[in-house]
C-alpha positions as CSV (number, residue, x, y, z in Angstrom):
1,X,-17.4,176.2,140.7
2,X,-19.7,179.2,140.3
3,X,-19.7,180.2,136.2
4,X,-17.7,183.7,136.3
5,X,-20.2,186.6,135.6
6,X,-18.8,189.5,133.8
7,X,-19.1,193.0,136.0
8,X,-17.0,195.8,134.0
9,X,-18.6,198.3,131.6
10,X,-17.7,196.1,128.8
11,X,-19.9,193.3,130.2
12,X,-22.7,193.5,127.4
13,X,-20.6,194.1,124.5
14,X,-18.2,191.0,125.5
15,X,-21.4,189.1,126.1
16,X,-22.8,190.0,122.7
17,X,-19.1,189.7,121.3
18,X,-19.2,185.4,122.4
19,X,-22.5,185.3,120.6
20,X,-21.8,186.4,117.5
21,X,-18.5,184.4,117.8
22,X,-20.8,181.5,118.8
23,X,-23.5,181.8,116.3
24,X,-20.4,182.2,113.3
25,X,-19.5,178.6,114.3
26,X,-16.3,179.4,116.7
27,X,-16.0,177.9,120.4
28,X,-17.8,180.6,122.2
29,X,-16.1,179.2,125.7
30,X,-12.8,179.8,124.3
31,X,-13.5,183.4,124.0
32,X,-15.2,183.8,127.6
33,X,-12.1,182.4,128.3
34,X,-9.6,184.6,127.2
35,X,-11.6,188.0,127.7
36,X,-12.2,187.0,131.8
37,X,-8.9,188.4,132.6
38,X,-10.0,191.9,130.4
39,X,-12.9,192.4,132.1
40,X,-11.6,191.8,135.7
41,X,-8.6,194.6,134.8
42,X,-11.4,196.7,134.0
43,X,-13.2,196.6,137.1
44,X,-9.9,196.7,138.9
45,X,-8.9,200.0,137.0
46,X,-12.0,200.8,137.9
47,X,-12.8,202.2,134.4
48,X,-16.7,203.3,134.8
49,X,-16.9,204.7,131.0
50,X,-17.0,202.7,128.0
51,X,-13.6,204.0,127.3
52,X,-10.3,202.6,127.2
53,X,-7.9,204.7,126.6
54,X,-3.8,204.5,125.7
55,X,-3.1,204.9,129.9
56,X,-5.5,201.9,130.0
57,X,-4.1,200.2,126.9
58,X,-0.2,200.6,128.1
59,X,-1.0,198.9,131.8
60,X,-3.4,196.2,130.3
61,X,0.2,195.2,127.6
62,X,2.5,194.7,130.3
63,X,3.7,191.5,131.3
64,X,3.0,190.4,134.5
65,X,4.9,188.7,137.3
66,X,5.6,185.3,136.3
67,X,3.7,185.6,133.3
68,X,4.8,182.8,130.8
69,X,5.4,184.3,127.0
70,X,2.8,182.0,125.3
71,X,0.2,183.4,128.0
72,X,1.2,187.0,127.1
73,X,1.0,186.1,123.6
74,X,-2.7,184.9,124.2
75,X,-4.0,187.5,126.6
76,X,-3.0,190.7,124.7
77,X,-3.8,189.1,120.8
78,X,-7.2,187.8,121.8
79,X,-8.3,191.2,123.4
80,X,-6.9,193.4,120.7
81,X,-9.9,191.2,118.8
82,X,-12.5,192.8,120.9
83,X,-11.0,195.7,121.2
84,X,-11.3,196.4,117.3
85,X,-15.1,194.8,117.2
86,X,-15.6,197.6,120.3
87,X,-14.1,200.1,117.9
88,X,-16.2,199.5,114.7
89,X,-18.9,199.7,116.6
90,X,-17.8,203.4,117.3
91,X,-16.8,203.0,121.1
92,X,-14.1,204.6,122.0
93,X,-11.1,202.5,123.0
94,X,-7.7,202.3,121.9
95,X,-7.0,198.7,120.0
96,X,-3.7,197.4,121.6
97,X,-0.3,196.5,119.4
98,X,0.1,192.8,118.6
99,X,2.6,191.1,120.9
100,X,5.4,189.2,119.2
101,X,5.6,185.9,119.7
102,X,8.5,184.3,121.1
103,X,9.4,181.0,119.7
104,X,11.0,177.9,121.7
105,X,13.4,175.3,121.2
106,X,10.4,172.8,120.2
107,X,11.5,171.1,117.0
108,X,9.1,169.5,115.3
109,X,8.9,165.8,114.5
110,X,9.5,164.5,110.6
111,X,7.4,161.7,110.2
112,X,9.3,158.7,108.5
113,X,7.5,157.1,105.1
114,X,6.4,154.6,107.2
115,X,4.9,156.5,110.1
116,X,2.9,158.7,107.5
117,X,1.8,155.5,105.9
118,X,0.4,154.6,109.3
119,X,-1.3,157.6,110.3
120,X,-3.2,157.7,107.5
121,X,-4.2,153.8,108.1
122,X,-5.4,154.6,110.8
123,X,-7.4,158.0,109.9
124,X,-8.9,155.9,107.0
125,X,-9.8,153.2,108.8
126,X,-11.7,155.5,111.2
127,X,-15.3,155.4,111.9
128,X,-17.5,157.0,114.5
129,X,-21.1,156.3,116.0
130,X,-21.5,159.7,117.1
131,X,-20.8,161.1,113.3
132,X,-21.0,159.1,110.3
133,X,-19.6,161.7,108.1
134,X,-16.0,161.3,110.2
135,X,-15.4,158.4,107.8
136,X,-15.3,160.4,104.8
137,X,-14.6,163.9,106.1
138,X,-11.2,163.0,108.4
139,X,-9.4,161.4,105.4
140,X,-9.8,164.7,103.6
141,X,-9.3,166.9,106.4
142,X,-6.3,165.5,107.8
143,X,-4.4,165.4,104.1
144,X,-5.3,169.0,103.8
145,X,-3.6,169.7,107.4
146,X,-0.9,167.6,106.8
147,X,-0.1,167.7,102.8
148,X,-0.6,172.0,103.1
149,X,0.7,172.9,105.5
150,X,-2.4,174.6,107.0
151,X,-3.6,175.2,110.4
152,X,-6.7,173.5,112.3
153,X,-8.5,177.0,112.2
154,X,-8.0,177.8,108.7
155,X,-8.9,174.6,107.6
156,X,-12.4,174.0,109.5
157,X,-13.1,177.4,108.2
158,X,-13.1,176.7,104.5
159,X,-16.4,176.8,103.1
160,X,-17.8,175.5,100.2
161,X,-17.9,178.7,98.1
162,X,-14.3,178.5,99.0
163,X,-13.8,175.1,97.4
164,X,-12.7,175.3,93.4
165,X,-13.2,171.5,92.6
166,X,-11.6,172.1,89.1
167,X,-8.5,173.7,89.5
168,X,-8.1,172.4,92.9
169,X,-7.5,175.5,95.3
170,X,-8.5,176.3,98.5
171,X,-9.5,180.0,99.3
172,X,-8.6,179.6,102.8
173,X,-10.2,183.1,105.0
174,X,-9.5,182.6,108.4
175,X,-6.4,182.6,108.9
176,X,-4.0,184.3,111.5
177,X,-2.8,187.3,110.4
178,X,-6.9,187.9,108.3
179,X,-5.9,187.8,105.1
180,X,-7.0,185.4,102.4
181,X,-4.9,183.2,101.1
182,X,-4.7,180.3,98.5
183,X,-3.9,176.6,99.0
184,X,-3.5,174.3,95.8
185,X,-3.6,170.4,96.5
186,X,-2.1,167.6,94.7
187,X,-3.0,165.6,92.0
188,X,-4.3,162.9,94.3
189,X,-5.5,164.9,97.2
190,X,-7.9,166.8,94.4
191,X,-9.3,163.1,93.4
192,X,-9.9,163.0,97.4
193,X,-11.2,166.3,97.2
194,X,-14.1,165.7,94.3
195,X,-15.0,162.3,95.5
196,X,-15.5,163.9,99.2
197,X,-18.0,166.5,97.3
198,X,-19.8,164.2,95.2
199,X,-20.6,162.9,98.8
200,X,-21.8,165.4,100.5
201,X,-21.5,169.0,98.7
202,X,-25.2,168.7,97.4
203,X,-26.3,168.7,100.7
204,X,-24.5,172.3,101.3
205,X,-25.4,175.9,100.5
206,X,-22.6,178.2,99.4
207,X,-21.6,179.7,102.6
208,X,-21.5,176.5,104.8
209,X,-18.2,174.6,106.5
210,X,-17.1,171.5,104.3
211,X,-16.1,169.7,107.5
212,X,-18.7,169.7,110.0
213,X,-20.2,168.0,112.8
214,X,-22.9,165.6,114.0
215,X,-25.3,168.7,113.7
216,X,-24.1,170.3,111.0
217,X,-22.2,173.2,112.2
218,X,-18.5,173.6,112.2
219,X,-16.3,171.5,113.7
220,X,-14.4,172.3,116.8
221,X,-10.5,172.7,116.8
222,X,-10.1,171.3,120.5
223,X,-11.9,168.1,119.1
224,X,-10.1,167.8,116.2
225,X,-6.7,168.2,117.8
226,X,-7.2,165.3,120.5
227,X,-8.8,163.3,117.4
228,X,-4.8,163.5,116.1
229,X,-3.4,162.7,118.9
230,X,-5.5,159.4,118.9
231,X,-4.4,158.6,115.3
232,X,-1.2,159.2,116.3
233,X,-1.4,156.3,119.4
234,X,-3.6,154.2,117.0
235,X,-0.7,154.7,114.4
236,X,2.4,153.9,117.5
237,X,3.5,157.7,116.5
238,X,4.6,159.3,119.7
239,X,3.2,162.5,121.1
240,X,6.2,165.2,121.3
241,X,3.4,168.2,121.6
């Protein structure tokens, strides 16, 4: 299938928006992704400025025909992103409302003593040919996830300026809603924590990820999500989603 080729007015600015999403670390195809469906409303509204105004904004937020919530929820937030990077960069466009999300009935699955115990087997015991640092990284990574609470994102985003080794916080910057909040870890997860940097932490300059990859730049959520869900079969943990 022919790579799609972005037409509208916006088509540099959404190329140039992927790039700097790229070059910051992020999955550059997940953001061609999402802004495919913008761009194709623009040329259908057949908006020839680089304007997009609240008539524009109001058609673009309603929910389509058989339009699931989830994929409302991602089309609409994800745009409202470019629309604001559009606007400080002193276009004129109107930056759509968030859309609320709608939860389900999902519940989520308490891992017994013994399944944790498991997991973590089975993330310690990990090693990789592709990335030798997996060995040491994954054990930290995935007590940070699971011990705080905190989301893949946020938690490949934490830098090491971000790291206070001492009082053992975590400055964690991108988060959902883009404000800054603070993590502290336990007792032994710090230990984890300091023995992880004595590892590796020389070899980083202030403003670089903690958690990276065979190359040295951030590690990718998609990866790191399917990389769970084979700890979890390693572990005999089903996979409720």
């Amino acid at each position: 299938m022919a790579r799609y080729e972005f037409r509208s007015v916006f088509a540099d600015e959404i190329k140039n928006y992927i790039n700097d999403k790229t070059e910051a670390g992020f999955d550059g195809d997940n953001f061609r992704r999402n802004l495919i469906g913008f761009d194709r409303f623009c040329v259908e509204q057949r908006i020839m400025e680089p304007v997009f105004s609240t008539f524009h904004a109001s058609r673009w937020l309603e929910q389509r025909k058989n339009e699931s919530h989830t994929t409302h929820y991602l089309r609409i937030n994800s745009s409202k992103q470019f629309l604001k990077y559009l606007s400080i960069k002193g276009y004129d466009v109107f930056v759509v409302r968030d859309i609320k999300y709608k939860g389900t009935d999902f519940e989520p699955h308490i891992y017994t003593d013994a399944e944790s115990e498991r997991y973590f087997m089975a993330v310690d015991s990990y090693t990789s040919g592709m990335n030798r640092k997996d060995a040491i990284q994954y054990p930290v990574l995935f007590r940070i996830l699971y011990c705080c609470g905190t989301r893949i994102n946020e938690t490949l985003g934490i830098r090491k300026k971000d790291v206070d080794l001492d009082k053992g916080i975590l400055l964690l910057n991108e988060t959902k809603n883009d404000k800054q909040r603070y993590v502290v870890v336990g007792d032994d997860l710090k230990a984890l924590l300091n023995e992880y940097a004595d590892k590796c932490f020389y070899l980083l300059n202030d403003t670089d990820y903690i958690f990276t990859n065979a190359n040295g730049g951030r590690l990718d959520q998609k990866s790191i999500y399917e990389k769970h869900r084979d700890f979890l079969f390693r572990a005999g943990i089903p996979y409720i989603g």
